[in-house]
N, C-alpha and C positions, 0 to 999 in steps of 0.2 A: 504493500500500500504506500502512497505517494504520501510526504509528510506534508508538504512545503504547505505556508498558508494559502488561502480563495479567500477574496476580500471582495462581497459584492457591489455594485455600481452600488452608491447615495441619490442620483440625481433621481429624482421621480418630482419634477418640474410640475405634472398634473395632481401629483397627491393623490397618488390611487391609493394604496393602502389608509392611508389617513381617512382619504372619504369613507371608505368601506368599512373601516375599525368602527368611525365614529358612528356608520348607518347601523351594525352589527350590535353595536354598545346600547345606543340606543333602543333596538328591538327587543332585550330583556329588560329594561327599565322598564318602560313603555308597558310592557306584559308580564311586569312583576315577577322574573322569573328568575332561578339560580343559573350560570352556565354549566354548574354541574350535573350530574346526572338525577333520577328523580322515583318516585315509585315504580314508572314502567321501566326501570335500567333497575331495579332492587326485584322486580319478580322474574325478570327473563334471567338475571342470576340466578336465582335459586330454579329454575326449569334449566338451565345450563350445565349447571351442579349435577343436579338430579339426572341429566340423561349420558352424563361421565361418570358419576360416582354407583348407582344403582344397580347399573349392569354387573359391576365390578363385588359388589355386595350378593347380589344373586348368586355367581361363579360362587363365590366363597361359600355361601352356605347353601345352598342346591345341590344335589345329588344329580345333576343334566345332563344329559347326554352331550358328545363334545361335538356336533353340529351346530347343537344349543348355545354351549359354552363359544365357537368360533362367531356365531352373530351377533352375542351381547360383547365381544371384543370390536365389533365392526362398529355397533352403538356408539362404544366408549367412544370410537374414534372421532366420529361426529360429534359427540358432546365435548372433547378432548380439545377440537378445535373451536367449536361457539366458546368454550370458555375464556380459550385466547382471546379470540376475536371481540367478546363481548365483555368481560371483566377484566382480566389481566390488560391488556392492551388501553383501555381507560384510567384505572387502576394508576399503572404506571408514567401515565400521562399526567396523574392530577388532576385528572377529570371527573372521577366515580362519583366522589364526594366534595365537599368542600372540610369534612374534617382529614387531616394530616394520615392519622392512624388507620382511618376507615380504608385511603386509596395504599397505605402500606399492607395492609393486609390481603386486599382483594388483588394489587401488583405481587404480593408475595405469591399467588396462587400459580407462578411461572415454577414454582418449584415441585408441583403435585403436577407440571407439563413436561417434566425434563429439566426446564432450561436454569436459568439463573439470571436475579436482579439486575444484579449488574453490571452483568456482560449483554443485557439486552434492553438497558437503558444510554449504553453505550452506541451500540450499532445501532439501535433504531434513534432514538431521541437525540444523540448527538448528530452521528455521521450522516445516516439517511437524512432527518430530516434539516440539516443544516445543508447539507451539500446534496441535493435530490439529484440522482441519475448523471453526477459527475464521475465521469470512469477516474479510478484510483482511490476515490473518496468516501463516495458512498459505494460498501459492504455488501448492499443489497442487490447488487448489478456483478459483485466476485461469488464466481461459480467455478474456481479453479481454471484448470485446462477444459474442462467436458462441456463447458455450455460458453457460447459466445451471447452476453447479454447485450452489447454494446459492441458499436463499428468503429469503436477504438478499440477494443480487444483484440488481442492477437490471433489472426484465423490458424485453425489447425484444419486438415483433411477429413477428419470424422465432425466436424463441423454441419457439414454438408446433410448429415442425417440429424443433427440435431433437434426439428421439429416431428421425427420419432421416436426419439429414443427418453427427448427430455420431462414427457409426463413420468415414466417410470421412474426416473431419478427425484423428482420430485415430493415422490414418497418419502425420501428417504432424509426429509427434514428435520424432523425431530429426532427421530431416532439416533440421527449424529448428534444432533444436541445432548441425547441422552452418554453417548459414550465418550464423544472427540471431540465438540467443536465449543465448549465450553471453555477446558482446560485451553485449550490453543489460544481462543477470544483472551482469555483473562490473563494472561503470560503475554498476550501483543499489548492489551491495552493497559496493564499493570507499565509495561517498559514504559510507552509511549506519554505515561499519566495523563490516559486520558479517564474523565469522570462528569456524571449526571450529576453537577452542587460538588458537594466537597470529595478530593479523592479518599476515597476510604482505606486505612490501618492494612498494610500487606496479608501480614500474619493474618487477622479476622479475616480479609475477605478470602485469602484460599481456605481458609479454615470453614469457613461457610460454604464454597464449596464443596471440600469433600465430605462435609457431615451430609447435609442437603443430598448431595449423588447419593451417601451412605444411605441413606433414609427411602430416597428413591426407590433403589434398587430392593431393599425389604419390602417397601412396600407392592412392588408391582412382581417382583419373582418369588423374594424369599416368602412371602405369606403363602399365596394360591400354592406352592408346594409343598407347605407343609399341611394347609389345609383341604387342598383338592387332590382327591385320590386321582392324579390321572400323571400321567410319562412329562417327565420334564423337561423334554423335547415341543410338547402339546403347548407346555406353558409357556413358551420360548415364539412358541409361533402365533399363539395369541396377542402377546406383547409387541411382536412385530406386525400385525395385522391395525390390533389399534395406532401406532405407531403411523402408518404405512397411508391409512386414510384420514387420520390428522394433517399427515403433510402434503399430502395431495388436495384436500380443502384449500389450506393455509396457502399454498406455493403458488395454487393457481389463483387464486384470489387478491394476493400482492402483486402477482405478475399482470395481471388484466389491469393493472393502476400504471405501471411503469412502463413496462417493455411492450411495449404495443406502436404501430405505425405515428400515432399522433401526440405521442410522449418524448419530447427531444432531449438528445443530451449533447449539452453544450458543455466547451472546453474553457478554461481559464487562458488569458493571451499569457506573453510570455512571462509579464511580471505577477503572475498569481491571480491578478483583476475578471470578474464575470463583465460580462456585458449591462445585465440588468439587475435591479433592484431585487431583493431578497423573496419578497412578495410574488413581485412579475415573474421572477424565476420559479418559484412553486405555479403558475399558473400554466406554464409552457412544458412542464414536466410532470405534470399528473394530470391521468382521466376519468373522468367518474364512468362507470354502467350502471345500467338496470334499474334507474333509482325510480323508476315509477313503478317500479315492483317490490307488493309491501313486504315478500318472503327474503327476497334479498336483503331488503332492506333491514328486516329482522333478525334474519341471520348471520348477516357478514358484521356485525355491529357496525354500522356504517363506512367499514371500509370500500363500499362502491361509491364512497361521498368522499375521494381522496381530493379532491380540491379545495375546500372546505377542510377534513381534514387536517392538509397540511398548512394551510394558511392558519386556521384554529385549533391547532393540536391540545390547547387546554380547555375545550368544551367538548361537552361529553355528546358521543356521536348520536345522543337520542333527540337533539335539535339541529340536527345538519339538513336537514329534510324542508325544517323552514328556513332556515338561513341560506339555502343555497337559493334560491329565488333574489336574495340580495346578494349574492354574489353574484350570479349569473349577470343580474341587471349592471351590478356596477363597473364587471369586466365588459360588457357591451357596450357600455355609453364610456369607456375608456379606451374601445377600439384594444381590447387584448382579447387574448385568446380564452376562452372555457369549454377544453377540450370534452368530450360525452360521446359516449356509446349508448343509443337508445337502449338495448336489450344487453344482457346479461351473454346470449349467443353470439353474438355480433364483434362482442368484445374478445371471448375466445379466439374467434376464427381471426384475426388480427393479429392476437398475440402469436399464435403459431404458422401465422401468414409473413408475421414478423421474425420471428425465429429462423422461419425458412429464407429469409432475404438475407438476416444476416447470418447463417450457414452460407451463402455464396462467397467463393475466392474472391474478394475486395476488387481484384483489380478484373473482377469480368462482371462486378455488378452494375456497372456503368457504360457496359458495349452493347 
């Protein structure tokens, strides 16, 4: 990863952010409203809960047959990833609540997903959304060698099949989070000191995480084998199935925000400097889908409202729905861009339309 600093333009001569902030500001005042989240962000938790945690409770004390036991692991997966998507990912933003403890607790729930606090307050809240869709900077666009996210990344030969092969890898998000990409994150950004607020105590934070993995790993393997009489091999591939359709949720759903035909990624010139303002740049590198579908819109916790979103990372996604009406409006009458994919499908076929463009050898995609 590229250290050097990105310093974005200042000049917004029109004052679009300002106008917007203040139209935005205004809309909770006005309707007396918190920008945190509210009773409908407090019950789709606990139905989020409930459709990760239950299945996982049945296994343990059911006597089921392991067809039975292999689809309430598929459950998990899906409630696995609504809990990402809809409490953690708030949560961690300061958005849940407005009490301090309330949004640490419900951000702590990254540790019953795999992951960890602080290595995913890092990449996302810092990197991603400080630097969206800049190759080297933002995390979210390094997929190693195997997936070319970006037409600044280095083409390889297998490339070329990338918008085959890359749903299958996909899956296999969290589940690196559960074993490797933890340790790695927290040894890069430990060096680099990088930190969401204050850097935190070495010792504590590897110490968290290996208790945390410790704890993990009891709870998802070592229990169901001491308490489900079944091959623990069985149990192995339960955990990678839930695993497996959490990150295929998850991957494709961040992916349909960034990596798509009308999501740009712009480079720093050579002294570090963007083009545009911080704001306008969130505007030109994220797209919303789906959002007139209320399922999506329920389920992704408003991540099909990545424009919004990322311009409001500290309101909670269960008002982006009205807010983006004043977004939409005010990138309009600013003559900027607000990138959107009507449907949910539309937006797929894009990203892997996208995929596929940039699998081509760089220098024959322009003949």
């Amino acid at each position: 990863m590229e250290q050097s600093a990105i310093r974005f333009s200042r000049k917004d001569s029109a004052q679009f952010f300002r106008t917007l902030n203040k139209r935005v500001n205004d809309y909770f005042k006005e309707n007396k409203i918190k920008k945190t989240g509210n009773w409908r962000l407090h019950i789709k938790a606990v139905i989020m809960f409930a459709i990760f945690l239950t299945p996982y409770f049945l296994i343990l004390t059911l006597n089921l047959p392991i067809w039975a036991n292999l689809l309430l692991t598929l459950v998990m997966g899906v409630g696995m990833a609504g809990v990402g998507m809809n409490v953690m990912h708030d949560g961690n933003h300061g958005s849940y609540s407005n009490k301090k403890w309330v949004n640490k607790l419900m951000g702590g729930s990254i540790y019953i997903l795999a992951g960890n606090v602080y290595n995913w307050q890092v990449q996302h809240n810092v990197l991603h959304h400080t630097y969206t869709n800049i190759h080297q900077h933002d995390e979210d666009l390094e997929a190693g060698r195997i997936l070319r996210f970006s037409k600044h990344a280095k083409w390889h030969r297998f490339h070329r099949f990338q918008h085959f092969y890359s749903v299958f890898l996909y899956g296999l998000l969290t589940f690196n989070w559960a074993i490797t990409t933890d340790f790695q994150q927290m040894y890069r950004y430990m060096k680099r000191k990088l930190s969401y607020g204050k850097l935190p105590n070495p010792v504590i934070n590897w110490s968290t995480l290996v208790v945390t993995k410790s704890l993990y790993i009891t709870i998802w393997i070592v229990l169901p084998l001491i308490f489900v009489d079944i091959a623990w091999w069985k149990v192995l591939l339960g955990f990678f199935i839930m695993h497996y359709v959490a990150g295929v949720i998850l991957s494709v759903v961040f992916q349909l925000a960034h990596v798509v035909d009308e999501a740009e990624t712009p480079l720093p010139d050579e002294h570090g400097s963007m083009k545009n303002t911080w704001a306008i740049h969130q505007l030109s590198t994220t797209v919303n889908f789906g959002t007139k579908n209320r399922i999506v819109n329920w389920f992704t916790g408003g991540l099909n409202h990545q424009v919004e979103h990322h311009i409001f990372p500290n309101i909670s996604h269960v008002h982006y729905t009205k807010i983006a009406k004043i977004v939409k409006q005010t990138a309009n009458e600013f003559n900027l861009p607000y990138n959107e994919y009507k449907t949910t499908r539309k937006a797929i076929i894009s990203h892997f339309k996208h995929l596929k463009e940039l699998g081509k050898r760089p220098a024959l995609q322009y003949q």
